[in-house]
C-alpha positions as CSV (number, residue, x, y, z in Angstrom):
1,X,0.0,0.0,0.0
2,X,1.6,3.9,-1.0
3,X,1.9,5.6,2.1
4,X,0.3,8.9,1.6
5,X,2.5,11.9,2.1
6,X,0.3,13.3,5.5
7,X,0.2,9.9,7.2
8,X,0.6,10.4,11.0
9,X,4.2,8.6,12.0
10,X,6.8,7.6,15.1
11,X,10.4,7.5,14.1
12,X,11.8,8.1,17.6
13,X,11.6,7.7,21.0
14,X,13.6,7.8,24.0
15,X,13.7,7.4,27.6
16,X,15.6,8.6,30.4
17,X,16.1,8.0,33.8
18,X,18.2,9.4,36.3
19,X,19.1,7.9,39.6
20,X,20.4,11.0,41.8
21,X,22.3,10.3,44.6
22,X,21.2,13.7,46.1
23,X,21.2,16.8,45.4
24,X,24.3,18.0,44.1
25,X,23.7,15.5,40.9
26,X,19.8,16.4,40.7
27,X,18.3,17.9,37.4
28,X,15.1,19.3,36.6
29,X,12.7,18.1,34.4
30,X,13.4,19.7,31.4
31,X,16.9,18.6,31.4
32,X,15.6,15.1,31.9
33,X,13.2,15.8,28.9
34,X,16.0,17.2,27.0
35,X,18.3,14.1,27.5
36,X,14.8,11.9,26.4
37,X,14.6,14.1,23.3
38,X,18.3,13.9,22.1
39,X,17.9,10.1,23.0
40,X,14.6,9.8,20.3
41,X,16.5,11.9,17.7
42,X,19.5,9.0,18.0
43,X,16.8,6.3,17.7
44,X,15.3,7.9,14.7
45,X,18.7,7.7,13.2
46,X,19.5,12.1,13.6
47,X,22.4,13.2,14.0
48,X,21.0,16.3,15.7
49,X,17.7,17.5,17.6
50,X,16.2,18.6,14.5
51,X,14.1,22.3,14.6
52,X,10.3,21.5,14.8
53,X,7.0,23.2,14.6
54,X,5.9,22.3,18.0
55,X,7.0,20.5,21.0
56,X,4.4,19.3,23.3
57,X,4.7,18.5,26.9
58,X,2.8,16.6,29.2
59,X,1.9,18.7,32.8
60,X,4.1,18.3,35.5
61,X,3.9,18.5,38.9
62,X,7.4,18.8,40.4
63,X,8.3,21.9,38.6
64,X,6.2,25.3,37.4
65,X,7.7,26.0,34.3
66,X,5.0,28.2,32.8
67,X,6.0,27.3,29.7
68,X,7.7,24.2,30.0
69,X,8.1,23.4,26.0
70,X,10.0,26.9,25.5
71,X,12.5,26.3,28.2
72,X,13.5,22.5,26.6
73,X,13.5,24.5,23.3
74,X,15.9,26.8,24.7
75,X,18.2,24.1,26.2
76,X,17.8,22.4,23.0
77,X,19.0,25.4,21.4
78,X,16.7,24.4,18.9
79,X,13.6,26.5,16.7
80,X,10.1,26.2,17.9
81,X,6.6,27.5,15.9
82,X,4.6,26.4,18.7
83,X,5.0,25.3,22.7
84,X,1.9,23.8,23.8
85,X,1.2,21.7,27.2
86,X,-1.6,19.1,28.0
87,X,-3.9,19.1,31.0
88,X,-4.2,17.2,33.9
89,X,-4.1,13.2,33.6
90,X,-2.7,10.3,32.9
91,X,-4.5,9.8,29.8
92,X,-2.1,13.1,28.3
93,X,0.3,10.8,26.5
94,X,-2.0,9.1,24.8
95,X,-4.5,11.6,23.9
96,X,-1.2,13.9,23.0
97,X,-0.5,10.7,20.1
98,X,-3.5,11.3,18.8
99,X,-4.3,15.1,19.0
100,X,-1.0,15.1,17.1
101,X,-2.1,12.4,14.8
102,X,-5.1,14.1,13.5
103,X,-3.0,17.3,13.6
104,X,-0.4,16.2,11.0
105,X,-3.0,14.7,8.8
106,X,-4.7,17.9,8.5
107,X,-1.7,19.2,7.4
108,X,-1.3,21.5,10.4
109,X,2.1,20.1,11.8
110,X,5.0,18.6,10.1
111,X,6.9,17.5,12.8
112,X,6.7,17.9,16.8
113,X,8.1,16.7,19.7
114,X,6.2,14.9,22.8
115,X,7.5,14.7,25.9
116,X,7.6,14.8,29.6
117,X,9.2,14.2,32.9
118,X,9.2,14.5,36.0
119,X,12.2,15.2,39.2
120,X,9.7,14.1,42.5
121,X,12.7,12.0,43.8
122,X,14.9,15.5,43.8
123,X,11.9,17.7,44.7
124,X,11.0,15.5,47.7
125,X,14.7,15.2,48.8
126,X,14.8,19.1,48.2
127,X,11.8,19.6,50.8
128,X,12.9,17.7,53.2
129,X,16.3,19.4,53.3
130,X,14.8,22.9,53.1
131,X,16.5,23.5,50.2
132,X,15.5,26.0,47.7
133,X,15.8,24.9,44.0
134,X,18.0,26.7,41.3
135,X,15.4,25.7,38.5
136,X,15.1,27.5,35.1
137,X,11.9,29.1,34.1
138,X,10.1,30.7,31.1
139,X,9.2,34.1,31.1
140,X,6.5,35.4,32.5
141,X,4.9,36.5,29.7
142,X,5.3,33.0,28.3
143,X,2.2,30.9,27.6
144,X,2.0,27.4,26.3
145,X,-1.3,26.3,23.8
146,X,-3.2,24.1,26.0
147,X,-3.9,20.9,24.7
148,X,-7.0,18.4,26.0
149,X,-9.5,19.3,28.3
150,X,-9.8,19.5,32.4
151,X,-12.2,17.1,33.2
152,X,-13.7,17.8,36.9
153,X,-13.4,14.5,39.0
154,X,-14.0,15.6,42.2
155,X,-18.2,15.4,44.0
156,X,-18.0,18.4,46.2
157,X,-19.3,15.6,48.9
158,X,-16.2,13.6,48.0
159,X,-13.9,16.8,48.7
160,X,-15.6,17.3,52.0
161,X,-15.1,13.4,53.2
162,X,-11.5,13.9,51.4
163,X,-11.9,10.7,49.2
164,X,-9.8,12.6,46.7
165,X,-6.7,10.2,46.1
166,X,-6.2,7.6,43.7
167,X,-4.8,5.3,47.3
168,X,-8.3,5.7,48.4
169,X,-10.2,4.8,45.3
170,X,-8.1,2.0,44.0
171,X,-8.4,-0.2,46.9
172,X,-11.8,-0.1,47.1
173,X,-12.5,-0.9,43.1
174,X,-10.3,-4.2,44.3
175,X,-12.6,-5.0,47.1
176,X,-15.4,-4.5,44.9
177,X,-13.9,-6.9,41.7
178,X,-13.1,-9.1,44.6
179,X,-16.7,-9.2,46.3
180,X,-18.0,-9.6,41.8
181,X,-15.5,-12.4,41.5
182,X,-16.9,-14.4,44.6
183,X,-13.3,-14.7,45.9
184,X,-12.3,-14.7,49.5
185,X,-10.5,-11.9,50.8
186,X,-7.1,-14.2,50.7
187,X,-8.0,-15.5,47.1
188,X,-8.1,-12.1,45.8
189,X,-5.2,-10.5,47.6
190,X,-3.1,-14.1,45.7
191,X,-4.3,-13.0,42.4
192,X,-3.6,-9.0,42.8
193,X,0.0,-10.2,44.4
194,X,0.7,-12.6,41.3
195,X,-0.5,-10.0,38.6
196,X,1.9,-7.5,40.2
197,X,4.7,-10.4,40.7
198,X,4.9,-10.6,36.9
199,X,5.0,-6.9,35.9
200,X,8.0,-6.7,38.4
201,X,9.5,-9.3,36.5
202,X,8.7,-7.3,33.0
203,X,10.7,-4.6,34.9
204,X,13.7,-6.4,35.9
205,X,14.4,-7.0,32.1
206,X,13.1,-3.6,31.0
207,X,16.4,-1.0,30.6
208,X,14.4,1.8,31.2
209,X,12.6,0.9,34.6
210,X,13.4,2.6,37.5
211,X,13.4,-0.7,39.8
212,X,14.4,-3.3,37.8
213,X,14.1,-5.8,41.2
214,X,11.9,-8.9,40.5
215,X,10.0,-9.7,43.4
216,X,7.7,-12.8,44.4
217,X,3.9,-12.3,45.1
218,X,4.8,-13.6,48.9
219,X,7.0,-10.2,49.2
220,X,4.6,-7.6,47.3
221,X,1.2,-9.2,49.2
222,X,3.6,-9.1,52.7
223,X,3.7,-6.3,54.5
224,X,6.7,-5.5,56.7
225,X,9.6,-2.8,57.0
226,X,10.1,-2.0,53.7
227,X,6.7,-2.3,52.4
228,X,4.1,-1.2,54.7
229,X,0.3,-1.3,54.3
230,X,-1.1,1.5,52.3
231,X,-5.2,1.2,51.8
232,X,-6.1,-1.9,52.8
233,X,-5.6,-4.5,50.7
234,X,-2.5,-2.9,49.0
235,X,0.6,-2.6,50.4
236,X,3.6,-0.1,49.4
237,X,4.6,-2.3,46.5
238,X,1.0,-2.8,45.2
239,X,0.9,1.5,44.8
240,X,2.4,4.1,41.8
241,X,5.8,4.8,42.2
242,X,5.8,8.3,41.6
243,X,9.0,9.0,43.5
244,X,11.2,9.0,40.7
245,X,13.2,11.4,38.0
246,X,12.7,10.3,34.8
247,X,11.6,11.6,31.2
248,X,10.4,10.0,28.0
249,X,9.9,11.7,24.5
250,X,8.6,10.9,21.0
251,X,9.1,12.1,18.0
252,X,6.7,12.5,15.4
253,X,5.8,13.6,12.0
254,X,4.2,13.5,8.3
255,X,5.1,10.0,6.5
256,X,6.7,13.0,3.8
257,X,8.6,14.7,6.3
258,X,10.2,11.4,7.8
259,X,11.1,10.9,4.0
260,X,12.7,14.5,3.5
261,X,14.8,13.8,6.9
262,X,16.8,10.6,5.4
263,X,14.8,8.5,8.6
264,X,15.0,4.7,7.5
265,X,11.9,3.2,7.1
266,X,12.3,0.5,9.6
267,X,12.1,3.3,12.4
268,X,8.4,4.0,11.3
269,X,5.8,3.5,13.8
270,X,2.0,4.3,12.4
271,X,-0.7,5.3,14.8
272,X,-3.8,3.3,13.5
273,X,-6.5,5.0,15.7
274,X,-7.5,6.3,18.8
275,X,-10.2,6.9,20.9
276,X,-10.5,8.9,23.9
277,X,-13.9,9.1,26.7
278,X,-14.2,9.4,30.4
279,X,-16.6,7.6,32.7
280,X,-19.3,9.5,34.8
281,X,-17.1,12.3,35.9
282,X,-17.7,11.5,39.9
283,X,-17.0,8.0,41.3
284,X,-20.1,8.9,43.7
285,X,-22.0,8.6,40.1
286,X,-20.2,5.3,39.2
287,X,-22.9,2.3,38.6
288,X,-20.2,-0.5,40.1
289,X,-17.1,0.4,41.5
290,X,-16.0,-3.5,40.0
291,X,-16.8,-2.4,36.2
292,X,-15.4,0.3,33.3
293,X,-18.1,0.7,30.1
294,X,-16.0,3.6,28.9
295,X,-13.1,1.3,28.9
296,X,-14.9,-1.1,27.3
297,X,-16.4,1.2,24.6
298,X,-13.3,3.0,23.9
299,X,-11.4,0.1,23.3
300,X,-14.0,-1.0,20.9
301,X,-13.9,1.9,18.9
302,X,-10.1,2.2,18.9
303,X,-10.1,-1.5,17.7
304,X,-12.9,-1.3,14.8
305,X,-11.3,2.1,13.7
306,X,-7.9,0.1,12.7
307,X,-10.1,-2.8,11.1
308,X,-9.1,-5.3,14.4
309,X,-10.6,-6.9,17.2
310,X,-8.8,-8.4,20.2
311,X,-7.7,-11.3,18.8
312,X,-5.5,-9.4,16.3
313,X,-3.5,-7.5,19.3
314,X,0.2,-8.9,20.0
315,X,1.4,-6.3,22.3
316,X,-0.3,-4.8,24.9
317,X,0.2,-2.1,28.0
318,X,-2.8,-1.5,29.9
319,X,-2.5,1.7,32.3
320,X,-1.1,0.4,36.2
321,X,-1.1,2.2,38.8
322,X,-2.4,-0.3,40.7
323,X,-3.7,-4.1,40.7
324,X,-7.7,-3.4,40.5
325,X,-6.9,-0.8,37.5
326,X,-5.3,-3.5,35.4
327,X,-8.0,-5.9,36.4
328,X,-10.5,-3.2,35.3
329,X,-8.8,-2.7,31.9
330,X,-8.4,-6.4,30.9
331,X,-11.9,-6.7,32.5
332,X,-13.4,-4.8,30.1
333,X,-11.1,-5.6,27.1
334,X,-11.9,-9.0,27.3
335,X,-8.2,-10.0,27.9
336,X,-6.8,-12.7,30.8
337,X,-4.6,-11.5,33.4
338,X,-2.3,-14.3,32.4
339,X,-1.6,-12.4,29.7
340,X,1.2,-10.4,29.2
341,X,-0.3,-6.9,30.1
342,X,2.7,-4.5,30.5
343,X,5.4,-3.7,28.5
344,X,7.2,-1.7,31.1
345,X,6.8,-3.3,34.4
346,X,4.1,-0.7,35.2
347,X,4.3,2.0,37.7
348,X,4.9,0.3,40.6
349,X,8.4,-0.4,39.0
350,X,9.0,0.6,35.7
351,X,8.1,3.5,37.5
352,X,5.4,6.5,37.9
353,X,6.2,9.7,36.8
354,X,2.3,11.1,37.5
355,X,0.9,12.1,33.8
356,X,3.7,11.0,31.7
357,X,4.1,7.1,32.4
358,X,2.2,6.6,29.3
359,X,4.7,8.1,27.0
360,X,7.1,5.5,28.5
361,X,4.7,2.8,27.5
362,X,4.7,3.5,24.1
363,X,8.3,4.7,23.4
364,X,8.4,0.5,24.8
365,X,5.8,-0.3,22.5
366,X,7.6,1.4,19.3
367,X,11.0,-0.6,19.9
368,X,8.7,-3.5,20.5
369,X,6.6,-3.3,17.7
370,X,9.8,-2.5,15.8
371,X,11.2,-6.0,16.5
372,X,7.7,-8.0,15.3
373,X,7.2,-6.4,12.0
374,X,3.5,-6.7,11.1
375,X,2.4,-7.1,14.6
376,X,0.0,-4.8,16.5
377,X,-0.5,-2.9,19.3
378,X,-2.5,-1.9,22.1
379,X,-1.9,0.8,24.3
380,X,-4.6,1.9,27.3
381,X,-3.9,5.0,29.4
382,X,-5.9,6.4,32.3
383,X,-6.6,9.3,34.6
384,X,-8.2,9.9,37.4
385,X,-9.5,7.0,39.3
386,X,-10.3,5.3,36.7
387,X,-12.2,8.2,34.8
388,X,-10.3,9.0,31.8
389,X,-9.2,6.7,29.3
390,X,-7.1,7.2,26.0
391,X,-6.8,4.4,23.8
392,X,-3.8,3.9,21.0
393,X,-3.8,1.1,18.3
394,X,-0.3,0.7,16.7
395,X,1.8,-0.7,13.7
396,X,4.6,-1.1,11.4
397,X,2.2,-1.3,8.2
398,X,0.6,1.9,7.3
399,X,-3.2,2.5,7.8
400,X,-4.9,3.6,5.1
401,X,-5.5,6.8,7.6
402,X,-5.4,7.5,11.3
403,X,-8.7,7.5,12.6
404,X,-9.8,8.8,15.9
405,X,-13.6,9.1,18.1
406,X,-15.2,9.3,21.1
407,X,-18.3,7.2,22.9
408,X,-19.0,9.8,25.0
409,X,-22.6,10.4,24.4
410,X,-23.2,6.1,24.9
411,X,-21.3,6.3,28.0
412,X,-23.0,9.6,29.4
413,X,-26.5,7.5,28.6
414,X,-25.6,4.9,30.7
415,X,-26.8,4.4,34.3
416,X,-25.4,6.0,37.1
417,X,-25.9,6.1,40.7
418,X,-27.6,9.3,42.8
419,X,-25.3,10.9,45.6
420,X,-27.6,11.0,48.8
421,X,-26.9,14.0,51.0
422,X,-25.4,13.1,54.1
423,X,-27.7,13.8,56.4
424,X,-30.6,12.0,54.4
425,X,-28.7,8.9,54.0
426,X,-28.8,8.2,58.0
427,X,-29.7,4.5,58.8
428,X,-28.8,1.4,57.4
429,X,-26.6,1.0,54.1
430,X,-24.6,-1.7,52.7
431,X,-21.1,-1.8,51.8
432,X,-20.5,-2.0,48.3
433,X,-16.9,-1.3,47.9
434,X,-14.2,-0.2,51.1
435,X,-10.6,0.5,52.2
436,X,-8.5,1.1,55.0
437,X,-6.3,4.0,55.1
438,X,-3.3,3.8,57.2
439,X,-0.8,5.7,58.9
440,X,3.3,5.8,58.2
441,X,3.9,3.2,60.5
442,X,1.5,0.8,58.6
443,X,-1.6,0.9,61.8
444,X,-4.7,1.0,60.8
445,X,-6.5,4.6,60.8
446,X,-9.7,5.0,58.9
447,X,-12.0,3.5,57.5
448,X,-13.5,4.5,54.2
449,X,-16.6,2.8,52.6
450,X,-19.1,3.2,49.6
451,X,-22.9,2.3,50.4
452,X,-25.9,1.4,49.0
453,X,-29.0,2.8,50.4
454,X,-31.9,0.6,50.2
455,X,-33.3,2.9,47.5
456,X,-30.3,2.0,45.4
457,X,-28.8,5.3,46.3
458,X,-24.7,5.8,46.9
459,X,-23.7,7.1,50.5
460,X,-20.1,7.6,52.1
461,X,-19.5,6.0,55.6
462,X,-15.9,6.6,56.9
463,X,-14.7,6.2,60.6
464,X,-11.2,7.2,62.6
465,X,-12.4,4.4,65.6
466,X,-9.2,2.8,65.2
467,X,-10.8,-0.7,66.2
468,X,-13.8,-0.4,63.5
469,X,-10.5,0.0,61.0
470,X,-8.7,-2.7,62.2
471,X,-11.7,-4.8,62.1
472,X,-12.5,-4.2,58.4
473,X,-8.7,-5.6,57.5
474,X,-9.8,-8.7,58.5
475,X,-12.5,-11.0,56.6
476,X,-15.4,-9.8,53.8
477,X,-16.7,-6.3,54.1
478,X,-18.6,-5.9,51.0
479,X,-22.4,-6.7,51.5
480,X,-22.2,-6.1,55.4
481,X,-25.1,-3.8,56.6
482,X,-24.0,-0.7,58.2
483,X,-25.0,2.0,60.0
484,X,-24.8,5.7,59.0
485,X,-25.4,8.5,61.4
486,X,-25.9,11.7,60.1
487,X,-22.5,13.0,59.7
488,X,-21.9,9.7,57.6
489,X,-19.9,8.0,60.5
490,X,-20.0,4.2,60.0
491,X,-20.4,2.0,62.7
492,X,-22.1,-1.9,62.7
């Protein structure tokens, strides 16, 4: 098949980590992205970072750049038409691939740079010294194009119970796929701790992970010095790694300008399609914390867009940031978790540089992809808890366009749950879903559950009584009857 000349294409990518002994050899993110970028140009077969008409960064939260892309053009020393920035999410890589995608097809970009990083290891070492940074900036007056749209995730209720971190939310989706599964307790913390077992082993061969230690489902499922208990049932190891400095990058362009640049076919990378959608915006709104339609959907569209179901996918790497995310994704894909489901190792240890992991996965994906000729790929990513969801379909063998949609209007038709008010959902409720939060020593603290009124109605219960959070560690939760009081205390 000719390629036409405004085919979408990846001809480089590159990753790079750096493991800081403190301080005095710390960089900031945009030298990390800048050491990514030079390291994609190599891969693409450059001899130099070339100029381009926009480089396009992924958000980051251990730095305020303002503009990040201008100050990596400037240490690049390179020429830049355009500097734009994503939102919020970890769906940004993704959705980036594909903004860009449709962007160069339309004949609006030539060539750009993705990329992001992040320095949480330095900033967090930085903090705790009371040390103030020495970190480059754009001017002022600098503004990036914003790319993507913030997507509001937060039920003021939610905010006020402060259920508003992805170590509250997680743990309860697993108690909730556990409780759907019929599993015990024990049962499901074997399959999570297996799952996880072989991503760490993906890791240990993976060049570019951040921990490349293999460890045994015994030692992730275990808690003990090194690996204290999180939210209940996930321990330290079973979380995102986010404490890391690393940066990733991709290069992208026209099928005519990868031609005009000398870059050797066998570099080339197509994006086939994407889609991109979000769940109900709230998790109060959710139907079942144990299922994901808009995974389910997006996915399909993605995957009839390229012409391929499933059963054509060779490589996969579903978003994982924790065990019941994964679960959730091949859930709704219709994939086994025997399968190989990460390319990295994940983000427990590949590692979890908040919005950007993504843009790891897929620089993977490309040399992967590179090394199976005709094979395809899959590539989930996800913000949120759960809410947002990018989906990327990849080859060596051209498409005979990129296509891209959304099933937002299905998914906002589907059902979703009422939020009772606190103060009307007093009485009995049942737990549907739960976690227990606990401190830095690995205690029990509090105790955080999602209801069902008899009505079908969602209500929060949480407690602090430190033996009503010890209590729910132990044994099955979900489908207990509870009692509410009218500040949403739970108590049985």
């Amino acid at each position: 098949m000719p390629i036409r000349p405004r085919t979408p294409v990846l001809v480089g990518a590159g990753q790079f980590l750096n493991h800081a002994s403190g301080l005095a050899d710390a960089c900031d993110p945009a030298t990390l992205m800048c050491e990514a970028i030079r390291a994609a140009a190599t891969d693409a077969g450059l001899t130099k970072v070339p100029d381009v008409d926009s480089i396009r960064v992924v958000s980051l939260l251990s730095w305020r750049y303002g503009d990040p892309a201008l100050v990596v053009a400037q240490q690049l020393g390179v020429a830049v038409a355009e500097t734009a920035a994503t939102t919020m999410g970890g769906n940004s890589p993704q959705s980036l691939v594909n903004e860009t995608a449709l962007a160069i097809q339309r004949g609006e970009l030539d060539l750009a740079i993705l990329t992001g990083g992040e320095a949480w290891q330095s900033r967090t070492r930085s903090r705790a010294a009371d040390v103030e940074l020495n970190w480059p900036k754009a001017p002022a007056d600098a503004f990036p194009r914003v790319l993507g749209e913030d997507l509001e995730m937060n039920h003021p209720v939610e905010r006020e119970r402060g259920l508003v971190m992805p170590v509250q939310i997680y743990p309860m989706c697993e108690t909730a796929i556990r409780a759907a599964a019929g599993r015990t307790v024990d049962q499901q913390l074997t399959v999570a701790s297996e799952l996880w077992a072989r991503f760490s082993k993906v890791a240990a061969h993976n060049p570019a992970a951040w921990s490349r230690t293999a460890r045994s489902a015994e030692e992730i499922r275990t808690p003990s010095k090194d690996n204290r208990m999180i939210g209940f049932p996930y321990t330290k190891f079973m979380n995102s790694n986010n404490n890391v400095d690393m940066a990733a990058a991709l290069i992208m362009c026209s099928a005519a300008k990868a031609q005009s640049l000398g870059i050797a076919r066998d570099r080339w990378v197509f994006p086939h399609s994407g889609a991109d959608c979000h769940e109900h915006n709230y998790i109060s709104n959710r139907w079942s914390f144990a299922e994901t339609p808009a995974i389910r959907l997006g996915a399909r569209d993605a995957l009839r867009l390229a012409g391929l179901t499933i059963d054509d996918i060779e490589i996969v790497d579903l978003y994982s940031c924790f065990p019941s995310a994964v679960q959730l994704g091949a859930q709704s894909l219709g994939l086994g978790l025997d399968r190989q489901l990460t390319r990295t190792g994940g983000l427990s240890f590949a590692g979890g540089p908040w919005n950007n992991y993504v843009m790891h996965a897929i620089a993977t994906v490309m040399h992967d992809l590179r090394e199976h000729q005709g094979a395809n790929a899959l590539v989930w990513a996800n913000g949120g808890y759960a809410t947002k969801h990018s989906f990327g379909v990849y080859g060596t063998n051209p498409p005979a366009s990129f296509q891209h949609s959304s099933p937002q209007a299905e998914i906002d038709a589907l059902p979703r749950r009422e939020l009772a008010d606190v103060a009307a959902a007093q009485g009995q409720a049942t737990i549907e879903a739960y976690t227990v939060m606990h401190d830095r020593q690995g205690h029990p603290e509090t105790a955080l559950a999602a209801c069902l009124l008899p009505d079908g109605r969602r209500a929060w219960g949480t407690s602090t009584d430190v033996a009503t959070a010890a209590a729910m560690c132990e044994g099955e939760w979900v489908g207990r009857t509870a009692e509410l009081n009218d500040e949403g205390t739970l108590s049985f």
